[in-house]
Steps between C-alpha positions, in 0.01 A plus 500: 500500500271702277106502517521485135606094476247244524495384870632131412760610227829441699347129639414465103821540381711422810594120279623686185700783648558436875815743596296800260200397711658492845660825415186691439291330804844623720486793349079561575573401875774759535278754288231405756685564842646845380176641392419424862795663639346800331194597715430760705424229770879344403659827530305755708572860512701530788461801771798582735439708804783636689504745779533494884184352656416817657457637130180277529537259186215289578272772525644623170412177294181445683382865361687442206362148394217404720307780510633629829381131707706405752596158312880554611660445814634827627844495682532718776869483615818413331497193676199357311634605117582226295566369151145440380363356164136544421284373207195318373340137601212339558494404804645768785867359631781668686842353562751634745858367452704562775868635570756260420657368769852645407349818446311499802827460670668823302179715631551358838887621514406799357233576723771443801707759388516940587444586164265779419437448204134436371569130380628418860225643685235319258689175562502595920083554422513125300685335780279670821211424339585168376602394889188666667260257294689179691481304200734231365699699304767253377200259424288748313848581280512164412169489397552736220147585357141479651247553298148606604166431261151598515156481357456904403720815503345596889595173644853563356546840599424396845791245581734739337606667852697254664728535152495878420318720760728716705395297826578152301568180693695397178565857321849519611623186358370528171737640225263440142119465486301409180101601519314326230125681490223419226430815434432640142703812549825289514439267216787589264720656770743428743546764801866447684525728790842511635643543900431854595867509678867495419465092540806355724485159305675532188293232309204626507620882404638275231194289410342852522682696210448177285135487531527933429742399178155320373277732581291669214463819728620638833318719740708626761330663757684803730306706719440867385532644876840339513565459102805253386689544833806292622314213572341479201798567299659187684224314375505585199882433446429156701229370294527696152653220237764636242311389202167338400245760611284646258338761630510652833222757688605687765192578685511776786255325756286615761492862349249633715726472760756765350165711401470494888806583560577782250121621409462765817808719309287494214177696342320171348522143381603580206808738601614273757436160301748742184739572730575151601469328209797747379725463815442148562556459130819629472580330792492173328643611248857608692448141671433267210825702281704434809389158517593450136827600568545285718385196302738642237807464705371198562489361150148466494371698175174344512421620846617835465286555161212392664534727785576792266197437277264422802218792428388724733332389811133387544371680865232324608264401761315213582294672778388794260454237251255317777312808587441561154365204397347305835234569684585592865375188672794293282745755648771370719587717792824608349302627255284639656740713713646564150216666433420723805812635493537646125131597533588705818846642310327591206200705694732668715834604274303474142186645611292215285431109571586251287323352202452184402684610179788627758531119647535375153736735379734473834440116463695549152377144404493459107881549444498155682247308300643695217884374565326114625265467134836636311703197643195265417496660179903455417424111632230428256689648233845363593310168517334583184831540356618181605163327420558589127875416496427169643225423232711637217807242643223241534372522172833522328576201701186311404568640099841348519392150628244461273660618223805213590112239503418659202792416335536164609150394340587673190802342439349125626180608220748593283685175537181281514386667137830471327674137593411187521610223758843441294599877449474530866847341537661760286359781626590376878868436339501891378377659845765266640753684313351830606493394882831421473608830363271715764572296822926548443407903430230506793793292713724774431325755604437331827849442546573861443236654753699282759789680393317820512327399821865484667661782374154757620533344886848593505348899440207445728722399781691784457157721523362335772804510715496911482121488555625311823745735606221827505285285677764415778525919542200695745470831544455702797229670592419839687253483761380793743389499903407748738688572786379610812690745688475720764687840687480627798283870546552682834189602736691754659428864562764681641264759692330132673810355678266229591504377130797494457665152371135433380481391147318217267582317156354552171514220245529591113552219225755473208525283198820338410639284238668137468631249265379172530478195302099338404533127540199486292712700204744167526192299515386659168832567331531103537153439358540708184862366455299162454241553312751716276733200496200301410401680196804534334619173531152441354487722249858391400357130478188565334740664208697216459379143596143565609277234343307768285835634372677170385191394339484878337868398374396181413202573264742797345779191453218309348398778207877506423530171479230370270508571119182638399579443122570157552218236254584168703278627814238702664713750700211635683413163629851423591484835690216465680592151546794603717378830627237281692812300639700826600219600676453229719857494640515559858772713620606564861367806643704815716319500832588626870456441868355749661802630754334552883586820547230624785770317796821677339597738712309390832761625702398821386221752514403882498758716421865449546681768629826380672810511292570140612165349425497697154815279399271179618236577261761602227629136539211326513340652221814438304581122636064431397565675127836309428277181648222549290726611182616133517214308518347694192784465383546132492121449414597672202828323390269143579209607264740619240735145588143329479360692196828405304505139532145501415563703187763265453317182519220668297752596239610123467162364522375696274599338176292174649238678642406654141580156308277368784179718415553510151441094522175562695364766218615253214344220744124698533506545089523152423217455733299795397540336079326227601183706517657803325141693382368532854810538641547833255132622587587447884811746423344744291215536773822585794600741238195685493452483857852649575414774222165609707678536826 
């Protein structure tokens, strides 16, 4: 466990103190694996990109981490966004998983419905397309996965198509991707790009704010020209978790477009890039309050404090950020046309071409790799953080089991140096009297934490069946459409009698509002009700009758019990005698099935907006809580019902179980006298070992 003990030490000593010396070689394997858990590569920073796929997210984290190479697949229609993970290996892989068959089927029936909505028409796109490549649909369902390998990043990039291109053979039917490049720039991070869309199946808008929830930072991505507008306020409500994100970047994308758009009102760059970045601003700011209220209402105070304390945005553009630092025969033709046109604005309405300093200021790119190196710094310090906590608890850990050695061979030297074979049998007859004495007060206090034990599940039931009841409650939501409509305008002139009756239409739009229900706010309301559940039936556990607790108890029971004055014995050797016993007792542990949540409400998806099928999901989310309430419930009462007798058996064991090791101890002295000189060097030298580690 520590570099400071002599490679061989625990074999060494493994005859003379076996359960101290299978304690600390436990205790080094479990040191071992959580120092590993503790890497960078273990626990990579973790990027989250939201946005609608027209807001251009690959492009933005192919500038942003790759130096502006086209390493990404782009995605050119809603049809081709999906759920995609990203990160470091070796050897370049991609793996397409495929729509559940029962979730197929819900995109399917919602794709042969009216609705307007822009769910519906993305699952109408999923299904046409789907169809029109005359492939075995059913059969590729069923399949699941396919992944697809190569020798080098181009050979990868190049099968990637038929999976994600907007003209895909397979794009349609795939619902999660994972793209596994060896490339240095994504050692130490993980990139998960969500579906640019409000999704129509539930589980993966689901599976989409849990992977968010672990997410170290969040870009999402609005374009300026059409900044935070209904759609991407859906999304946002859609795919935004209520708790777990810890730090989210709203980035206005594609800003050149809105310089386009707004720059031949105004007398330069500067002025015009000013006066958006203060309407556009306070823009998001009326959005992301309003947002917060809602997530308030909602009881989701996590949310809503994010939103509120969300900075300003970041307008950027990955064009300008191209032109600035590429040189034109790496430009695509987007950018290209990027470029003609503000060149041409800026000579005609500001009288004076751009700069290259122009292109890197409109490209606005180091608040990004500011806001990116600021969530790799928080990792490596959070990590840090837990790095020297861990050590600290390891070395505490390591103190306390060698001190418990330490003791042992002290009191066995001890012994060795002051008896003789014959005293031996009065000094096992006086620890006998002590064992007695500390295995009825250690039995006590085992019978009492049953007690205890019983008495705290009554209270946690209590808590958890409230907790159960605010989970079985979701809250509606407001969402907004535009309505066409039209009138009637009259042609006539009343000097023309030939025009008269003439007349045409003209169309104007209007927003309104509706209440509807999210299924995937049941989905979630369910998932935090069990992981809430979880914890403090957990917590409630650990407090009680976890195995570090008892034996915490135990050792305190122990100090009580033993008379420190007394002449007959050696209490530390007595202690350490049974401390090594307590901490070898094995103790049934608190542990759950994970529920499957992702097929809960498959009769479900999008929003809700009928009365009738709003009392559906009200029912079903309450019939899966009160489900799911009792099987935590009864894991609970069995671990407690299992924990008890154990404690019980323990606590009428125990008495033997002492007498028991005490007779092995008394059994290695008379062995050790028979060479008692060497025996009291070979001790003395554990000592000093133990004292340099």
């Amino acid at each position: 466990m520590s570099n400071m003990l002599p490679p061989t030490f625990l074999t060494d000593w493994q005859a003379d103190f076996p359960e101290a010396c299978t304690l600390l070689a436990e205790a080094g394997r479990d040191a071992a694996a959580r120092r590993a858990r503790l890497t960078l590569a273990e626990a990579p920073l973790s990027i989250g990109v939201m946005g609608q796929v027209k807001a251009g997210k690959s492009s933005f984290l192919n500038s942003l981490l790759f130096g502006g190479q086209a390493l990404l697949p782009e995605a050119a229609t809603p049809k081709t966004a999906n759920l995609t993970r990203i990160r470091y290996a070796e050897k370049p892989r991609f793996t397409a998983h495929f729509y559940k068959p029962e979730d197929w089927a819900l995109i399917e029936q919602q794709a042969a419905g009216n609705s307007p909505d822009e769910a519906s028409r993305a699952a109408r796109e999923l299904v046409e397309s789907a169809r029109a490549s005359g492939d075995d649909i059913p059969k590729l369902l069923a399949q699941g996965s396919m992944l697809v390998e190569a020798e080098d990043l181009g050979g990868l990039l190049g099968k990637l198509n038929d999976f994600t291109g907007s003209d895909g053979r397979l794009t349609a039917l795939v619902a999660e991707t994972e793209l596994a490049l060896p490339l240095e720039q994504l050692k130490g991070i993980e990139i998960v790009d969500t579906p640019g869309m409000n999704d129509p199946v539930v589980s993966r808008t689901h599976k989409t704010r849990e992977y968010m929830a672990l997410c170290d930072v969040v870009f999402f991505l609005s374009r300026s020209s059409q900044f935070l507008d209904a759609s991407d306020q859906g999304l946002m409500s859609a795919q935004l978790p209520s708790k777990g994100i810890k730090r989210l970047i709203l980035v206005g994308a594609q800003f050149d477009m809105a310089v386009l758009d707004d720059g031949f009102n105004r007398k330069s760059l500067e002025a015009c890039t000013s006066r958006l970045y203060e309407r556009l601003g306070r823009h998001a700011g009326e959005i992301f309050n309003n947002l917060a209220s809602m997530r308030e209402k909602q009881d989701m105070p996590e949310a809503a404090a994010l939103l509120r304390n969300t900075g300003a945005p970041i307008f950027a553009s990955t064009h300008a950020w191209q032109i600035a630092h590429k040189p034109q025969q790496e430009w695509s033709g987007a950018v290209r046309h990027t470029h003609q046109e503000l060149d041409g604005m800026a000579g005609d309405c500001w009288k004076t071409p751009l700069t290259n300093a122009d292109w890197a200021e409109l490209a606005n790119w180091e608040p990004l790799t500011a806001a990116l190196e600021q969530a790799l710094t928080d990792k490596e310090h959070l990590l840090a953080q837990q790095r020297a906590g861990l050590e600290k608890e390891l070395t505490a850990q390591q103190a306390d089991l060698l001190r418990q050695l330490r003791e042992q061979a002290e009191a066995r030297m001890t012994a060795l140096q002051q008896n003789d074979l014959q005293s031996l049998a009065q000094r096992e007859q006086r620890q006998q009297a002590q064992v007695d004495k500390i295995s009825t007060a250690l039995a006590n206090f085992l019978r009492a934490t049953v007690t205890q034990t019983h008495e705290r599940q009554r209270e946690l039931l209590e808590e958890i069946a409230a907790s159960a009841q605010r989970a079985g409650q979701v809250q509606e939501r407001t969402g907004y459409k535009r309505v066409k409509e039209s009138f009637r305008v009259s042609d006539s002139k009343w000097y023309n009698p030939f025009t008269w009756g003439d007349h045409h239409y003209e169309s104007y739009s209007t927003t309104t509002s509706y209440s509807y229900l999210a299924v995937s706010d049941a989905l979630e309301n369910l998932g935090y009700y069990v992981t809430t559940a979880k914890r403090q039936m957990l917590a409630a556990f650990d407090d009680l009758i976890a195995p570090s607790t008892v034996s915490a108890g135990l050792r305190r029971e122990l100090l009580r019990a033993i008379d420190p004055s007394s002449a007959d014995f050696d209490p530390k050797g007595l202690r350490a005698l049974v401390e090594s016993s307590l901490t070898s007792l094995k103790l049934p542990a608190l542990d759950f099935a994970e529920p499957d949540l992702e097929s809960t409400f498959s009769g479900f998806s999008g929003e809700i907006k009928d009365s009738i099928d709003m009392a559906r999901l009200r029912d079903k989310l309450s019939t899966e809580v009160r489900q799911i309430n009792d099987t935590l419930v009864s894991r609970l009462q069995q671990a407690v019902r299992e924990t008890s007798q154990t404690l019980e058996g323990i606590a009428g064991q125990l008495h033997d179980r002492l007498t028991e090791r005490l007779a092995d101890d008394i059994a290695r002295l008379r062995a050790d006298m028979a060479d008692k000189e060497k025996q009291i060097a070979r001790l003395q030298k554990l000592m000093t070992a133990i004292a340099a580690a």
